[in-house]
C-alpha positions in Angstrom: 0.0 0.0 0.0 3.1 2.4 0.7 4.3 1.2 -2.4 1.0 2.0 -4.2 0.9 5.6 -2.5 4.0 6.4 -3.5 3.4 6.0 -7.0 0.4 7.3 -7.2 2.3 10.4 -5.2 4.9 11.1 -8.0 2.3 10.5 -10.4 0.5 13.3 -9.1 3.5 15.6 -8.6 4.8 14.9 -12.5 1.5 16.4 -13.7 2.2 19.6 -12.3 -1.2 20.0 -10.4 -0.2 23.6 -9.5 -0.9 24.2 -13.7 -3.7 21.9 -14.4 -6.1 25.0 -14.7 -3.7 26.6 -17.4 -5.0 24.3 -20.3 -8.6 23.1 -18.6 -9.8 27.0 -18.2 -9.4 27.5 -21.8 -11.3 24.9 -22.8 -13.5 25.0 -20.7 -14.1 29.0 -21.2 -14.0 28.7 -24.7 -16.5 26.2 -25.2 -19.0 27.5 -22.7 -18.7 31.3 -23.7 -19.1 30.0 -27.6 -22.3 27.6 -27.1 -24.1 28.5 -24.1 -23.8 25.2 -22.7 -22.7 22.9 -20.6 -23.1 19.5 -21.8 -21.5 16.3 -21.3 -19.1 16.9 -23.7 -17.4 20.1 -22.1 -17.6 18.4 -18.7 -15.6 15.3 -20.0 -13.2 18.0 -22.3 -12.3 19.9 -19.2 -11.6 16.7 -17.3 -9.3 15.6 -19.8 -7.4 18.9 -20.0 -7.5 19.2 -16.3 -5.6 16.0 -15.3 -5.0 13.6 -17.8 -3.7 16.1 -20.4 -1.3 17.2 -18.1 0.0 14.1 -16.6 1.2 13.3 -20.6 2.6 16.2 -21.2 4.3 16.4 -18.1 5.3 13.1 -17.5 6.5 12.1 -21.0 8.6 15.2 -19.9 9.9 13.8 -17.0 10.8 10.7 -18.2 13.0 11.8 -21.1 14.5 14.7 -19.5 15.9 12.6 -16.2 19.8 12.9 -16.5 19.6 16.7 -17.2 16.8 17.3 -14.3 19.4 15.2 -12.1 21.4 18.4 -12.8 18.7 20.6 -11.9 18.1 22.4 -8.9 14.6 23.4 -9.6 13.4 19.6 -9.6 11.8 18.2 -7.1 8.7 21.0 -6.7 6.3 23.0 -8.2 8.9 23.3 -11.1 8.9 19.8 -11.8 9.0 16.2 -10.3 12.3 14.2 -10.2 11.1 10.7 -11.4 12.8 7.6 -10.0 13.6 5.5 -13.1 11.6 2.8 -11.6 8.7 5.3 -12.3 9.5 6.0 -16.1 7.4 2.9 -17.4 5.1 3.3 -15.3 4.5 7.4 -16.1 4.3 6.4 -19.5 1.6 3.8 -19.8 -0.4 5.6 -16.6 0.0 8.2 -19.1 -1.5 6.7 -22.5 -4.5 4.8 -20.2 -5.3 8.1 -18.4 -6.0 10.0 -21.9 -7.6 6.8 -23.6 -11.0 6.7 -22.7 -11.5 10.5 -22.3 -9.7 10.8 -26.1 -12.2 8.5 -27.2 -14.9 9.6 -25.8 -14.0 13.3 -27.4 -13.4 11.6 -31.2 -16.8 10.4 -31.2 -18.5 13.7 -30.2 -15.5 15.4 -32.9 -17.9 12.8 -35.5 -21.0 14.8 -34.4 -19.7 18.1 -34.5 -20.1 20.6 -37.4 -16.9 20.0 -38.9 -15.3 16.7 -38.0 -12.3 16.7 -40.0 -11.4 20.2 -38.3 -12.0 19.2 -35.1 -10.5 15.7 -34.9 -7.5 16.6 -36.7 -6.9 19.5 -33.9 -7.2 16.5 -31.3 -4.6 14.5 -32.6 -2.6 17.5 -33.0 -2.7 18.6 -29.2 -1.9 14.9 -28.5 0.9 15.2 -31.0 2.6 18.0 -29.8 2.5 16.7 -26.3 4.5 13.7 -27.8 6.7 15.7 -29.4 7.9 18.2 -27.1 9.8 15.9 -25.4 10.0 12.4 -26.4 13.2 10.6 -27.8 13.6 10.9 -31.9 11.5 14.2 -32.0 12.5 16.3 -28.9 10.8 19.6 -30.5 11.9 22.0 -27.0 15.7 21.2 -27.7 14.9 23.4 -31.4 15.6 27.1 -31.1 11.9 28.6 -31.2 9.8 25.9 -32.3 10.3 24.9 -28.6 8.7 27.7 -27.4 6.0 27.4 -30.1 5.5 24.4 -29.4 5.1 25.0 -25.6 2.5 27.8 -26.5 0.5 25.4 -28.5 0.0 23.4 -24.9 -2.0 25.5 -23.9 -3.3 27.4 -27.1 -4.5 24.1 -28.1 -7.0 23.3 -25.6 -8.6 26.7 -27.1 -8.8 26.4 -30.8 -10.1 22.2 -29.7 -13.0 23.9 -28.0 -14.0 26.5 -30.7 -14.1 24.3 -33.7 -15.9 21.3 -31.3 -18.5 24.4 -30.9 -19.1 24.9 -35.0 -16.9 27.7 -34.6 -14.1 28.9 -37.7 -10.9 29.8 -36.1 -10.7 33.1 -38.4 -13.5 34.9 -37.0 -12.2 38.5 -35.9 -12.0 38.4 -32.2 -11.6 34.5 -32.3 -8.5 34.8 -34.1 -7.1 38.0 -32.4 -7.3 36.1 -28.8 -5.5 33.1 -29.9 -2.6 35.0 -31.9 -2.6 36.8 -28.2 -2.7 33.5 -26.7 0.3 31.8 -28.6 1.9 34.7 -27.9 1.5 35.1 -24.2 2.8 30.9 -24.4 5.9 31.3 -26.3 6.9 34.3 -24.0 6.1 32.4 -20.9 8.2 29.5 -22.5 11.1 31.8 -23.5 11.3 33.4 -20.4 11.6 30.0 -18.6 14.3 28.8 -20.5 16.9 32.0 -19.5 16.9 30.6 -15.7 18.3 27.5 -17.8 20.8 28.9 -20.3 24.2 28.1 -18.3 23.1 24.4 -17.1 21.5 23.7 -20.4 24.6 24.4 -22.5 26.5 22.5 -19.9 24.3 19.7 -20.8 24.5 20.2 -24.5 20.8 21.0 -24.5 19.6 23.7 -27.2 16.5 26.0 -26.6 15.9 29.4 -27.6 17.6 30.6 -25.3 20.6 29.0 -25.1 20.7 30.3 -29.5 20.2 33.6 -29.0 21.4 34.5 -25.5 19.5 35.3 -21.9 19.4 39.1 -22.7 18.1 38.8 -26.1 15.7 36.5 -25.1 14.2 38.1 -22.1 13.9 40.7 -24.6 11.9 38.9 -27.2 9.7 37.3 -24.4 9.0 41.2 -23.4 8.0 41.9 -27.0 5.7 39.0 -27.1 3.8 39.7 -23.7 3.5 43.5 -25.0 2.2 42.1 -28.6 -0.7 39.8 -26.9 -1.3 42.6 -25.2 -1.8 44.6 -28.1 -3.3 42.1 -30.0 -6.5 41.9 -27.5 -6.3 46.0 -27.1 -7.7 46.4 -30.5 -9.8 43.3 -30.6 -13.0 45.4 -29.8 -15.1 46.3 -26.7 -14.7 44.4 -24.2 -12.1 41.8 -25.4 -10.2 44.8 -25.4 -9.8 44.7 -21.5 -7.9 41.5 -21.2 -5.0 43.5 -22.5 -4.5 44.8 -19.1 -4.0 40.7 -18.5 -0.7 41.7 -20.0 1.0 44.6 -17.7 1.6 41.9 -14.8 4.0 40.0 -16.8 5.6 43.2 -18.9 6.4 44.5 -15.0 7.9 41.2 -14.1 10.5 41.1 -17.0 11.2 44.4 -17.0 13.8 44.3 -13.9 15.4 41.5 -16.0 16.0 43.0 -19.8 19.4 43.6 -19.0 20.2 40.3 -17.0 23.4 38.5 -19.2 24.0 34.8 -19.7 26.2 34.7 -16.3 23.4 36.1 -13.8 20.6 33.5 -16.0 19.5 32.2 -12.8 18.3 35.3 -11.2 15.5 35.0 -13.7 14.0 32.0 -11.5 12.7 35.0 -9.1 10.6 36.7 -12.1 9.5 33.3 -13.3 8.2 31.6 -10.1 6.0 34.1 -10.1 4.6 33.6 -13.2 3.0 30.8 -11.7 1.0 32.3 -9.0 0.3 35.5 -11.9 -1.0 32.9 -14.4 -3.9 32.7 -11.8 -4.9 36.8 -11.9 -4.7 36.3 -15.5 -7.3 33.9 -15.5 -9.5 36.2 -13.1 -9.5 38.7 -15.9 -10.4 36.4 -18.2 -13.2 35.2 -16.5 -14.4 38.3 -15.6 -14.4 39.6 -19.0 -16.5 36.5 -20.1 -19.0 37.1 -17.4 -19.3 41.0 -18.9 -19.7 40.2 -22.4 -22.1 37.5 -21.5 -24.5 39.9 -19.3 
């Protein structure tokens, strides 16, 4: 029974429980702000993207990034588990049975919804990138920017899944506006996360964006990316324009760090752990917005 516990402990920890609302809101959100509704579908969407979503994308993490988390001081938290290699199997299929049912479940009401090809093609995609991200042979977050893309489409993906399950074309004005924002709120977030990293990565020989084009520059780049969801949603129309104040949190968080240098990389942990926490007053905005435009 310890035994049991214990896996089920690190099982819990690898999916990052802290960010299981950061891709399960925007499902959730999307689909209920779109349609009007809450059916059986977006109850058994938002489960999936609450816990078993996670736990892949996490865990497959954890599993194929072991000998450079060994490395890693930040393992071990909220930042990440530190998987025992007896749990790597394990992680993996707990992973692929925890997704099974719920994916499909969601392929058959993807059949029944206004544009099937659309919406089951997005579904294999979010699972897809998951995959790829970290697993062995692809390893999409070691290449210089589509890592960060990639990373964004975690939790963009969730989003765009929702709309077109609701009949909804992913080039209508605002539609489109919030998830450009959105993908680029998730690369900058991403970017910014991988500065703290820059001098243990390279020791590692791992790439990411950061270690290519240097902390500084990409601090930078994550600042222009925040400002340009920002702006992106200020000029999306009354009121989607107010989740560009969303934005100012994060542009005041990097701010103190535009100047930081590949040396002092690590002082960027400060700014970035509380991301985490801010991730949650961005979400109050959001909702509040959606509870406006809805009145």
């Amino acid at each position: 029974m310890a035994r049991e516990r214990s896996v089920v402990a690190q099982l819990i920890q690898s999916s990052r429980p802290v960010s299981w609302i950061n891709t399960a809101f925007p499902f959730a959100a999307t689909y209920v702000y779109l349609t009007h509704n809450l059916n059986f579908a977006v109850i058994v969407g938002t489960l999936f993207f609450l816990i078993p979503y996670n736990l892949a994308m996490y865990g497959i993490n954890d599993v194929f990034d072991y000998e450079s988390d060994l490395r890693n001081p930040r393992k071990g938290g909220i930042e990440g588990a530190l998987l025992t290699p007896r749990m790597h199997r394990i992680t993996l299929w707990a992973s692929a049975m925890a997704c099974l049912p719920f994916v499909l479940y969601l392929w058959v009401a993807g059949n029944q919804s206004p544009n099937p090809v659309a919406t089951n093609s997005l579904l294999v995609f979010a699972l897809f990138t998951v995959v790829a991200y970290s697993a062995k042979g692809l390893r999409f977050k070691e290449k210089p920017v589509l890592d960060s893309l990639t990373s964004a489409s975690h939790f963009v993906n969730p989003m765009l899944y929702a709309a077109v399950l609701a009949g909804h074309s992913l080039l209508e004005p605002v539609l489109l506006q919030s998830w450009l924002a959105f993908v680029c709120w998730g690369a900058a977030s991403h970017a910014f996360g991988a500065v703290q990293d820059v001098k243990a990565d390279r020791e590692g020989g791992i790439g990411s964006i950061a270690t290519a084009f240097g902390a500084r520059l990409t601090t930078r780049i994550a600042f222009a990316l925040y400002a340009l969801a920002g702006l992106l949603m200020l000029t999306a129309g009354w009121p989607s324009m107010l989740a560009s104040v969303a934005a100012l949190p994060y542009l005041g968080i990097l701010a103190p760090h535009l100047n930081i240098t590949d040396a002092t990389c690590e002082s960027a942990n400060r700014g970035w752990r509380r991301f985490i926490w801010l991730n949650y007053f961005a979400g109050f905005v959001i909702t509040m917005l959606l509870i406006v435009s809805s009145i």
